[in-house]
C-alpha angles and dihedrals in degrees: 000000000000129000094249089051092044084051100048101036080056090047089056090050095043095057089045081059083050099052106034105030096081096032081056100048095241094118095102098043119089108258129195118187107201118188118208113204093184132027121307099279118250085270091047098050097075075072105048136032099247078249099054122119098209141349135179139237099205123178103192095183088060097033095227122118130184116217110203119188132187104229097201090063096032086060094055098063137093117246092262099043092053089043085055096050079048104054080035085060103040078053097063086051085057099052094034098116092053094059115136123233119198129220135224120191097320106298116048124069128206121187111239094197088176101108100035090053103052089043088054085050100048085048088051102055088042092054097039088053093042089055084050095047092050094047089054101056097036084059103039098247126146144177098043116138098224090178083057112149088028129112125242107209108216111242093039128112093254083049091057100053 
């Protein structure tokens, strides 16, 4: 990765700090962005899957997160794809305290991140169609499928319609 790309792949984080922290409600938290040129390093990775794009170091009792964000892979998306890692990582920030720890035999501890991470995913896509949907409508603008790219399962409520 170049500098430039390394510049330009940051400027594109920075301004989606700037459009979804206070929307979010993550303004008056303390917030890091941390830029990775390389892989998550071998302490980082109890956080992330080595092929993650992103993850997040959040202290709720402290209200403070750290988003860190693999530039390489960053760089490669498209503008929607990156706003969506971004509003899936301020979520994790948001459910933090909730995360479940897992017991063995009474002394270690494992993370089970299953259920936080499909419930981050599942806020992202809702906050990132309700910020459609109000722009739409703030701009008049109608007809846009703003669940494009997602699947309508026959026999649900969006299916029936």
């Amino acid at each position: 990765m170049t500098d430039s790309e390394y510049n330009d792949t940051r400027a594109r984080i920075v301004a989606l700090a700037g459009k979804w922290l206070a929307p979010l409600g993550l303004k008056w938290w303390k917030v890091h962005l941390e830029y990775a040129r390389e892989g998550f390093d071998a302490e980082e990775r109890h956080q992330a899957n080595a092929q993650a794009t992103a993850y997040t170091n959040a202290s709720w009792k402290y209200l403070e997160a750290t988003f860190t964000f693999h530039l390489p892979r960053c760089a490669a998306m498209e503008d929607d794809e990156l706003e969506y890692v971004f509003v899936h990582e301020c979520c994790h920030a948001l459910v933090n305290e909730q995360r479940e720890v897992v017991r063995h035999n009474g002394t270690d501890e494992t993370l089970d991140l299953g259920h936080e991470e499909r419930v981050c995913t599942t806020l992202a896509k809702a906050f990132l169609w309700t910020w459609a949907a109000a722009t739409e409508a703030r701009d008049g603008v109608q007809g846009r499928d703003i669940a494009a790219g997602h699947k309508i399962v026959a026999g649900s409520a969006a299916a029936d319609e």
